[in-house]
N, C-alpha and C positions, 0 to 999 in steps of 0.2 A: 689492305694491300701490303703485299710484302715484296720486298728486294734483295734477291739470292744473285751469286756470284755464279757466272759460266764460266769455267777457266778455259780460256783460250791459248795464250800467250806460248805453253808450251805445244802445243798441236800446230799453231803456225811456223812456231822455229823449225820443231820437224817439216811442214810442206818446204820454208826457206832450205832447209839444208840439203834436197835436192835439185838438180842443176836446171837452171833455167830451160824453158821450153816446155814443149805441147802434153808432155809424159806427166810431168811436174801438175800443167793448169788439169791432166783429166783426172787422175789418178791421185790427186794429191789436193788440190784446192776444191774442183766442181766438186771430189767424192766428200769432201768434208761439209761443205755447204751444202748438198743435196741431199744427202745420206743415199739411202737406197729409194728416193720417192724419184729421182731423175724429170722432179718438175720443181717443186717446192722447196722451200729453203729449211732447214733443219739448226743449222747455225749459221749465224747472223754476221757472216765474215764479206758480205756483199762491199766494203769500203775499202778493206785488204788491197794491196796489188799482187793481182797473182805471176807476173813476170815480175817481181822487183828484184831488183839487184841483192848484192852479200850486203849493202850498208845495211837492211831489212835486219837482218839478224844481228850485226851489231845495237841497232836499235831495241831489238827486243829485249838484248841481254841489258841494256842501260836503264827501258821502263820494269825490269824484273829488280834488277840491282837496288833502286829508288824506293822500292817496295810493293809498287806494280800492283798484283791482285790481293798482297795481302793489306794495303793500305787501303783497298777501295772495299775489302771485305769488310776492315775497319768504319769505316765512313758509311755504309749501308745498316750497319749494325747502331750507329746515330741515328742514322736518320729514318729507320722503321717504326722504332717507337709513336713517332710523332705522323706519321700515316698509316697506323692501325686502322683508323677504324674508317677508314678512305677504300671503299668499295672489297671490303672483306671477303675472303676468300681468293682474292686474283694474288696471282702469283708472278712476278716476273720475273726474267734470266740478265742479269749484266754481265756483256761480255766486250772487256778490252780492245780497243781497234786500236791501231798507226796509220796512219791514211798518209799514203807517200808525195809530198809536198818536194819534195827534196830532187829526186831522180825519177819518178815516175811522169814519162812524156804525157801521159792525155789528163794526168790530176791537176786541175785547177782548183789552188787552194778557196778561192773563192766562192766559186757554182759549187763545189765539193762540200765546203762551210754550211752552204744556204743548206742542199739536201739533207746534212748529218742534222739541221736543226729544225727542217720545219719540214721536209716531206715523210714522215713518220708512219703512215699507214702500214705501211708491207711489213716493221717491225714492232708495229702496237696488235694488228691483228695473229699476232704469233705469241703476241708477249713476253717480247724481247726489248734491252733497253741498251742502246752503242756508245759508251762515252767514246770519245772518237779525239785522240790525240795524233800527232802531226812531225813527221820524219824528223824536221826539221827544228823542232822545239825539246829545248832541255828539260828532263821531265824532274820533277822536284812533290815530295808528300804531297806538299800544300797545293801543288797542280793538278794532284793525281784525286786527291779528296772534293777540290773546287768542282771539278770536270765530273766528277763521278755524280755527284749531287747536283748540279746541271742537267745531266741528263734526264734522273729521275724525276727531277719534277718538272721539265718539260714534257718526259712522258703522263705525269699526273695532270698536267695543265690538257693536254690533248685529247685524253679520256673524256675529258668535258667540253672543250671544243674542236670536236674534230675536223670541224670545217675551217679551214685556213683562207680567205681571199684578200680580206685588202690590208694595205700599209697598216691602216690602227689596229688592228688582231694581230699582226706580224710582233709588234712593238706591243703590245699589249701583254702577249706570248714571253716576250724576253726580258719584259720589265718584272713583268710573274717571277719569272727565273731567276732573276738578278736580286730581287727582294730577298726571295727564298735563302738562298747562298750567301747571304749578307752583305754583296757588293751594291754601291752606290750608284742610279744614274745618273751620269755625268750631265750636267748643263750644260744642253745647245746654247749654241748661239742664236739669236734671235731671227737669223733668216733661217737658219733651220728647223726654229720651232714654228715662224711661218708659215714656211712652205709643209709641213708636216701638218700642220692644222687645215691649209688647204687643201690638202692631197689623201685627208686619211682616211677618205670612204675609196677612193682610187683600187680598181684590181689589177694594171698594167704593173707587169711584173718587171719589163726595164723602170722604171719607176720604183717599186718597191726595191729592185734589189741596188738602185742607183744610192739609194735613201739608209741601206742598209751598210755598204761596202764601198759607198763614196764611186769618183770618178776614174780613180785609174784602175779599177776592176769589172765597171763597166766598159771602158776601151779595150781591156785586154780582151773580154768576149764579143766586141763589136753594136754594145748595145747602144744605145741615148745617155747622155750627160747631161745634169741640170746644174754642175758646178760646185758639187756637194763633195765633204770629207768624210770619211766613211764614220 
């Protein structure tokens, strides 16, 4: 398996730098994302807000600034070596997201989170991989390299299990990812390891995502609370 770079980042500033509105999403964002198939996706900018505001383009020019795609060309250039020889011959496209957290009315950081990390089909049968960074966060190498390298071996993890249902694969999934990257998981606390131990055949998704993203992100979308910190 290997990990190439889609540069993105400059084809979005261009859709940003014309004016908001209907001209903009047909002409400008649908044609980039569909290309000329006017069904199917061709690049992988489905996180993108296509009405977002000028902050969009400040943003962009800040994750360019940081080092943006030449940092994650970097970081894909480590981390190919070591997934050679992981389903040889597939090739995938990494392409930079912002997913607007910040001023975009319908993005909830949270359901938006869950999607960019565990609903993966539409972008694994394309073979495409989103590190999906967020308006509202300062983008920093060592952010841009963590997140890049997250993504891909979530995408490696899902090539092998594609089927996503209960709590323990969700968490199974991220503890994969987390190893990988060489971040620690933090130790619950004993009611959450608990109730994770009684719940992790469970496929109720308020549940899973109560477990994932804790309770004020379940109230903000009107789900169930079991009293959990995210």
């Amino acid at each position: 398996m290997v990990f190439h770079l889609l540069p993105t980042l400059q084809i979005m500033s261009e859709i940003y730098e014309q004016p908001v509105g209907f001209q903009r999403f047909k002409d400008g964002y649908l044609k980039v994302l569909q290309g000329n198939t006017h069904a199917d996706m061709v690049m992988p900018i489905a996180y993108w807000n296509p009405m977002a505001k000028s902050h969009l383009l400040d943003k962009i020019a800040e994750l360019i600034d940081a080092g943006g795609e030449s940092v994650a060309t970097l970081a894909l250039h480590q981390l190919n070596p070591s997934v050679a020889n992981i389903r040889q011959g597939v090739n995938f496209q990494v392409s930079l997201c912002i997913a607007d957290d910040l001023k975009g009315g319908w993005t909830n950081r949270h359901s938006t989170e869950y999607d960019t990390c565990f609903k993966l089909s539409g972008f694994l049968g394309r073979e495409f991989c989103v590190p999906v960074f967020w308006s509202s966060e300062t983008y920093t190498q060592d952010l841009i390299i963590e997140r890049v390298k997250a993504a891909c071996f979530r995408t490696i993890w899902r090539l092998d299990h594609p089927s996503l249902r209960t709590l323990g694969e969700h968490l199974d999934q991220e503890a994969f990812v987390r190893h990988k990257i060489g971040l620690t998981t933090k130790n619950e606390s004993s009611k959450i390891q608990d109730f994770i131990t009684l719940h992790a055949s469970s496929e109720d998704f308020g549940l899973i995502f109560n477990v994932l993203y804790g309770d004020t992100a379940s109230e903000s979308l009107g789900m169930p609370t079991y009293g959990l910190k995210p």
